[in-house]
Backbone as ProteinMPNN parsed JSONL, in Angstrom:
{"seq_chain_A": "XXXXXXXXXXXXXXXXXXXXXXXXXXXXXXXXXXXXXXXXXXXXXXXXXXXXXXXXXXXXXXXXXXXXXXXXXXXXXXXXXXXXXXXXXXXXXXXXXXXXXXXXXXX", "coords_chain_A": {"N_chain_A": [[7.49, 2.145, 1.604], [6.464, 1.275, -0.659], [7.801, 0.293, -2.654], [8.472, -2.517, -4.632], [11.112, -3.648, -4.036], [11.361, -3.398, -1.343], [9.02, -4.65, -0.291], [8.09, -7.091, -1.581], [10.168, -8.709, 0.123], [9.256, -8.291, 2.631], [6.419, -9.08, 2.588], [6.992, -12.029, 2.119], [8.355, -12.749, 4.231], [6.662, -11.969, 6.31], [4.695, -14.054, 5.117], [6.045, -16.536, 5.54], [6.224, -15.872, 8.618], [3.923, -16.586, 9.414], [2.578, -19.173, 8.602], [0.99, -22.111, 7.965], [-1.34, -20.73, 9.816], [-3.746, -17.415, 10.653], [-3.082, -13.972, 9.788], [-3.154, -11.134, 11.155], [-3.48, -7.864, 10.404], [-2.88, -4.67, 11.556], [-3.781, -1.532, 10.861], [-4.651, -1.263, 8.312], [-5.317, -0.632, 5.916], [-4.968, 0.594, 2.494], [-4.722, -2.058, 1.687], [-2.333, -2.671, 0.775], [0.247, -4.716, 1.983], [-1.94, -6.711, 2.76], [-3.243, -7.991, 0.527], [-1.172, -8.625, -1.37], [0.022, -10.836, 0.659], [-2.289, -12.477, 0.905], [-2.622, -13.165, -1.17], [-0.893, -15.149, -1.283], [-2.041, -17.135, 0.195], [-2.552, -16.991, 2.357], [-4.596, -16.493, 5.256], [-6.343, -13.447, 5.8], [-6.775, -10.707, 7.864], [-8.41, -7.354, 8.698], [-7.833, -4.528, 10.688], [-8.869, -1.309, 10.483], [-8.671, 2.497, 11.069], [-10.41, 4.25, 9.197], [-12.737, 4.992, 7.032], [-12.964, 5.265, 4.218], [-10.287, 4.332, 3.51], [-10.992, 1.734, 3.794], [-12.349, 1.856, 1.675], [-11.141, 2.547, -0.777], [-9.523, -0.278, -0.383], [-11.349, -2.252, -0.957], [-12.148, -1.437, -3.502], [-9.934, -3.039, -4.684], [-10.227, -5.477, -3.764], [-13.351, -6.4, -3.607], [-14.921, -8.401, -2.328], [-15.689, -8.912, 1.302], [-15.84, -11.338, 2.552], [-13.417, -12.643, 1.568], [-11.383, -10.987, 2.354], [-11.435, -10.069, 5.362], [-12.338, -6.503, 7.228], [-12.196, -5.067, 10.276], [-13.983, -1.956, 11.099], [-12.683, 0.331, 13.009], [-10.723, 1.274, 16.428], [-7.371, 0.289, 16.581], [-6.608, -0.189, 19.181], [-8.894, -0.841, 20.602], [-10.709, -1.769, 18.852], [-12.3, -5.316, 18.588], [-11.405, -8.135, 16.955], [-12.965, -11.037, 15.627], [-11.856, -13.919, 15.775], [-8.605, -16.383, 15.427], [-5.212, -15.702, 15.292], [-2.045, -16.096, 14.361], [0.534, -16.352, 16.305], [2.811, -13.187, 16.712], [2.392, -12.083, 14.203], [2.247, -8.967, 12.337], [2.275, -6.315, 10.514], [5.229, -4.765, 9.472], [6.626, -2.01, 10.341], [8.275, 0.836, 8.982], [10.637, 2.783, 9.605], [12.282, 6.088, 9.665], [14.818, 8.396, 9.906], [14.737, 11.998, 9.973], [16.108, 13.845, 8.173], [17.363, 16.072, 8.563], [18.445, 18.941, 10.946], [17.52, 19.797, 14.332], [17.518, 23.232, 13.943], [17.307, 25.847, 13.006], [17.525, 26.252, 9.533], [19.731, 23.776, 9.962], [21.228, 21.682, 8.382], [21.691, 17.876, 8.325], [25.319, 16.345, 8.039]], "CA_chain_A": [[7.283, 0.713, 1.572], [5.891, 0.835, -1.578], [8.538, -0.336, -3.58], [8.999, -3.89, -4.676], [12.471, -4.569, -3.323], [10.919, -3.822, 0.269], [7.477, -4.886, -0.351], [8.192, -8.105, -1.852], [10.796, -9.365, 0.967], [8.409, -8.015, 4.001], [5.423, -10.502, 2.519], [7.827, -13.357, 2.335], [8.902, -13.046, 5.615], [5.459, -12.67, 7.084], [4.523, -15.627, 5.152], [7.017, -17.41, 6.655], [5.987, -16.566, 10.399], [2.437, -17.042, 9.708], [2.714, -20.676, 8.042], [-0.148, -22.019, 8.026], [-2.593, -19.754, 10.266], [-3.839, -16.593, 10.131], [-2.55, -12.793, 9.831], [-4.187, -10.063, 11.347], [-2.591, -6.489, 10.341], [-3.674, -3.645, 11.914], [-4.105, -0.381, 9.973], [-4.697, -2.123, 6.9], [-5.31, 0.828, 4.764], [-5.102, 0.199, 1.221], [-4.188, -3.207, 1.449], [-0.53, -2.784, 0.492], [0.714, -5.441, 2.599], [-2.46, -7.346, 3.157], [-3.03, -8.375, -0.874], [0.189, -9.883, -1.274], [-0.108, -11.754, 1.907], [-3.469, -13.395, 0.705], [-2.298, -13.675, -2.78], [0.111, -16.542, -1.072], [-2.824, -18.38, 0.593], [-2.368, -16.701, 4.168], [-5.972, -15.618, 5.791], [-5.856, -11.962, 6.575], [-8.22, -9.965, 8.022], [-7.204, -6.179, 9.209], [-8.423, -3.408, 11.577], [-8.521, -0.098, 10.075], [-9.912, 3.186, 11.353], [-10.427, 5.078, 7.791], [-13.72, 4.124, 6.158], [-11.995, 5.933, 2.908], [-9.131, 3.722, 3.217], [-11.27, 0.64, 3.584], [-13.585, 1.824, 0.333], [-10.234, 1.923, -1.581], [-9.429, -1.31, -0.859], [-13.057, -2.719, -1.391], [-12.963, -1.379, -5.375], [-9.343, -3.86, -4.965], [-10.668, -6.595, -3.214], [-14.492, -6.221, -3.376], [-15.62, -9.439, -1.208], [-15.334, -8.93, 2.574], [-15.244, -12.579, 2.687], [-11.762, -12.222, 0.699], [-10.639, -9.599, 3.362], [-12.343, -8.729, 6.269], [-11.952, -5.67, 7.878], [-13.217, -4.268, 11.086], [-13.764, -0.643, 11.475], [-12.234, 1.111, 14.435], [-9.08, 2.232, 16.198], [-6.959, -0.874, 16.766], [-6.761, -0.108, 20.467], [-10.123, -0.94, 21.437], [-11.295, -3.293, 18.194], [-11.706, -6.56, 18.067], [-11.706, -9.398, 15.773], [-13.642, -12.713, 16.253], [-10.752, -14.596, 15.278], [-7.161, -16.777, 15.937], [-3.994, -15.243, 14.749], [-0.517, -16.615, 14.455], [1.383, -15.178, 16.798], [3.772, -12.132, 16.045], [2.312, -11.875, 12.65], [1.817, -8.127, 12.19], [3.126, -5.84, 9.882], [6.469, -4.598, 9.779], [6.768, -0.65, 10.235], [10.19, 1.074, 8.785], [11.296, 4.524, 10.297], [13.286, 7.324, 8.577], [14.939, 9.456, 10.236], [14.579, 12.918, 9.061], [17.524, 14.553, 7.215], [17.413, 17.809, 9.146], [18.429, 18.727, 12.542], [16.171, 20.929, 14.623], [17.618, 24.437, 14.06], [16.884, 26.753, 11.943], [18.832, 25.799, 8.512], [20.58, 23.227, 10.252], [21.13, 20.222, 7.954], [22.788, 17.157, 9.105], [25.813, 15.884, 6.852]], "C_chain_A": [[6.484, 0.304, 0.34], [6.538, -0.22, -2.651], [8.896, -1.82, -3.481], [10.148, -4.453, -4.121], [12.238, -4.495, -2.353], [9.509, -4.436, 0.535], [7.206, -6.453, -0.257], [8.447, -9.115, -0.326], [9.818, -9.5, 2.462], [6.963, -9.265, 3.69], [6.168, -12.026, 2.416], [7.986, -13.802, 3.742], [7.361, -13.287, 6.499], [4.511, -13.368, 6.796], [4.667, -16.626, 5.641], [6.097, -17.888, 8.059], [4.405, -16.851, 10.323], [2.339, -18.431, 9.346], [1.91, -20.922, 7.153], [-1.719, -21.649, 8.976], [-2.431, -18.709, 9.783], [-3.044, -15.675, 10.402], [-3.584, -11.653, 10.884], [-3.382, -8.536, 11.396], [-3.655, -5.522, 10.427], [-3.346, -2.431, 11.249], [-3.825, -0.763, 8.698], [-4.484, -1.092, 5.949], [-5.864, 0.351, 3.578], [-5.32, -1.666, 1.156], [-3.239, -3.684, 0.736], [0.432, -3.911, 0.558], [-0.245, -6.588, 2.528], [-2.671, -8.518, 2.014], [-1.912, -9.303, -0.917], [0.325, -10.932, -0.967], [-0.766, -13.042, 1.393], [-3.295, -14.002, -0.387], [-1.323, -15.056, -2.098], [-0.508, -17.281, -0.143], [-2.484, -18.112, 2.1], [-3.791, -15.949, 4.405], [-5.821, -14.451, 6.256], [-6.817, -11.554, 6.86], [-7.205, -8.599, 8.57], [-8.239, -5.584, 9.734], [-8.359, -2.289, 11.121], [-9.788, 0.801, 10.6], [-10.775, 3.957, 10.279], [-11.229, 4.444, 7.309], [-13.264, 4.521, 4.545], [-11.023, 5.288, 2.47], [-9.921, 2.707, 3.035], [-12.19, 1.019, 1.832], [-12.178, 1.641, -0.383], [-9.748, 0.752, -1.511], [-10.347, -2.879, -1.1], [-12.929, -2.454, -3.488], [-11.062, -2.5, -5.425], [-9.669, -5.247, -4.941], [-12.584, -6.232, -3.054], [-15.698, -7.006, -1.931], [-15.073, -9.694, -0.127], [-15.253, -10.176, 2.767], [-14.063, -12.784, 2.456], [-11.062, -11.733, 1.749], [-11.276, -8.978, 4.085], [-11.643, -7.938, 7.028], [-12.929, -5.513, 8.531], [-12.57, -2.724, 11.397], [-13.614, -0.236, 12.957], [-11.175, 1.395, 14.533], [-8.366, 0.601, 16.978], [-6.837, -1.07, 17.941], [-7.618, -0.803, 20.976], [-11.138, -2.306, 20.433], [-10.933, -4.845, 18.523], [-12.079, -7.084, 16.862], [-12.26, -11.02, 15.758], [-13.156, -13.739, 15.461], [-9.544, -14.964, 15.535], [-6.764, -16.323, 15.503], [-2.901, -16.006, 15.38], [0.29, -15.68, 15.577], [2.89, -14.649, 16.455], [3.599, -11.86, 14.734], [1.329, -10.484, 12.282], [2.542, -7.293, 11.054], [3.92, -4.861, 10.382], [6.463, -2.94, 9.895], [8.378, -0.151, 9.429], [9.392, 2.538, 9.294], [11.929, 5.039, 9.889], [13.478, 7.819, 9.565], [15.218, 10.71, 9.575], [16.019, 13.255, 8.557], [17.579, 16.083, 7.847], [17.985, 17.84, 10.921], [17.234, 19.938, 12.743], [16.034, 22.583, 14.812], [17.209, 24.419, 12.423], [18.259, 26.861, 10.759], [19.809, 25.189, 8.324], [20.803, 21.752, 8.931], [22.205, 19.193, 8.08], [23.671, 16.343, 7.856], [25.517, 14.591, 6.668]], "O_chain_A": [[5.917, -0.786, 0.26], [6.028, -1.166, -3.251], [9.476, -2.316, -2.515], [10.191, -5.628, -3.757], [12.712, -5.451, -1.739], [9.075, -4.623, 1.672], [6.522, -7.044, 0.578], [7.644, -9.864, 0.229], [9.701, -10.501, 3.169], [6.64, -10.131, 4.502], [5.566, -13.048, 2.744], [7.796, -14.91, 4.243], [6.988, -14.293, 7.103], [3.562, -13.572, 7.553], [3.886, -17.465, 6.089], [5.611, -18.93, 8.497], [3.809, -17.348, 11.278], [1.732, -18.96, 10.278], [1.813, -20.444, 6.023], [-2.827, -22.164, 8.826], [-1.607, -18.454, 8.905], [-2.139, -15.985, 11.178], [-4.794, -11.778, 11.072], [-2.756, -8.182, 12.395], [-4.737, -5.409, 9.85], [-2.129, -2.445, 11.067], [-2.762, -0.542, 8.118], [-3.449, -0.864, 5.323], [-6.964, -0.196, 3.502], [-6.171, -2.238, 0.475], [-3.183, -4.777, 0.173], [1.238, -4.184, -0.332], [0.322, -7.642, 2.243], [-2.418, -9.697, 2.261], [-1.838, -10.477, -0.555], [0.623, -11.902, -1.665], [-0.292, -14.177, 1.355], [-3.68, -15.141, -0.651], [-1.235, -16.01, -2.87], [0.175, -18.108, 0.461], [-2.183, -19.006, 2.892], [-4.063, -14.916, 3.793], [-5.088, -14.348, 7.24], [-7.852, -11.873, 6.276], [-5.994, -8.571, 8.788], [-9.4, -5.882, 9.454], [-7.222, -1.954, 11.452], [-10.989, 0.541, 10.681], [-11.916, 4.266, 10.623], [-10.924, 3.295, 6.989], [-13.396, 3.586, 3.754], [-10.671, 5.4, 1.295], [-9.799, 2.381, 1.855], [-12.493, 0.111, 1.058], [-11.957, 0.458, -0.643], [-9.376, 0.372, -2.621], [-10.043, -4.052, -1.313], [-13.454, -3.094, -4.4], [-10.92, -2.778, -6.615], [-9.463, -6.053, -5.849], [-12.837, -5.659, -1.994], [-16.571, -6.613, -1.156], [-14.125, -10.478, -0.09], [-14.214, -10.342, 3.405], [-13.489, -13.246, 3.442], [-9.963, -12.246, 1.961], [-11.712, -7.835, 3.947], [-10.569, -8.275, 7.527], [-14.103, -5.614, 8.173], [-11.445, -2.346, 11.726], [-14.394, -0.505, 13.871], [-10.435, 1.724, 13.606], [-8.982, -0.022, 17.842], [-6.919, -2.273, 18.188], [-7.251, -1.518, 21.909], [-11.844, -3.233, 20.83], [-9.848, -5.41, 18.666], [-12.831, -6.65, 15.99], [-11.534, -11.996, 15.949], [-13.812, -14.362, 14.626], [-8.915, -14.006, 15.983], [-7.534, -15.887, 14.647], [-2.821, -16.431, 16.532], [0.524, -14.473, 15.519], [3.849, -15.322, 16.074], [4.538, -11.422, 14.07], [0.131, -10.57, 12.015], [3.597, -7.818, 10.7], [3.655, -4.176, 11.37], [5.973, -2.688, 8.794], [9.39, -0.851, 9.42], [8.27, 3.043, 9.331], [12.708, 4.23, 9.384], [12.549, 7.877, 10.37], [15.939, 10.637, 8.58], [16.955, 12.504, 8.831], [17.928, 17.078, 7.211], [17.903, 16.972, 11.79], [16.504, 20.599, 12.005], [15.144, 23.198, 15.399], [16.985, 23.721, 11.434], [19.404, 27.288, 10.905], [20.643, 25.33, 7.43], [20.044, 20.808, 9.144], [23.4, 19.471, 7.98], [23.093, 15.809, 6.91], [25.886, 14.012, 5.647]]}, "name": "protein", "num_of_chains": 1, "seq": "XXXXXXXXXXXXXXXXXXXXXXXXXXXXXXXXXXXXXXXXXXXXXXXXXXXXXXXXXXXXXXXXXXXXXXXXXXXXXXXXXXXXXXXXXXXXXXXXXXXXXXXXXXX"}
């Protein structure tokens, strides 16, 4: 999901459903998704458990005002805050290229 032709379209869209309220994406990480978002005037805030992930995107975004994050596991955090509803980020899934024997590979 790094790449611009899926990157791009996925912040459009959850521009879209957010409008004008907020976002709230959980396992923020880097701020891959979240950046973008904000760059188009959508409030984000994110949940991440990785204090490592949040320091990398602290030397992007420095001011927790800008982007707050709360540390924890998204299960059990909260956030003292509205969200749009359905406005999370999008996952994609691969399926692998292998089957599950030994040297099997699927055409």
């Amino acid at each position: 999901m790094f790449a611009r032709h899926v990157l791009d379209p996925t912040v459009e869209f959850l521009a879209k459903l957010a409008g004008t309220g907020s976002a709230l994406e959980f396992a923020i990480g880097t701020g891959r998704v979240a950046i973008p978002l904000s760059a188009k005037g959508i409030s984000v805030s994110g949940i991440e458990l990785s204090q490592p992930m949040i320091d990398q995107l602290r030397r992007k975004v420095p001011l927790a005002d800008d982007l707050p994050v709360v540390v924890g596991d998204m299960a059990t955090a909260t956030v003292p805050k509205r969200f749009s509803p359905g406005v999370r980020r999008l996952q994609q899934h691969r399926q692998p290229a292998y089957a599950g024997r030994a040297g099997g590979v699927l055409p």
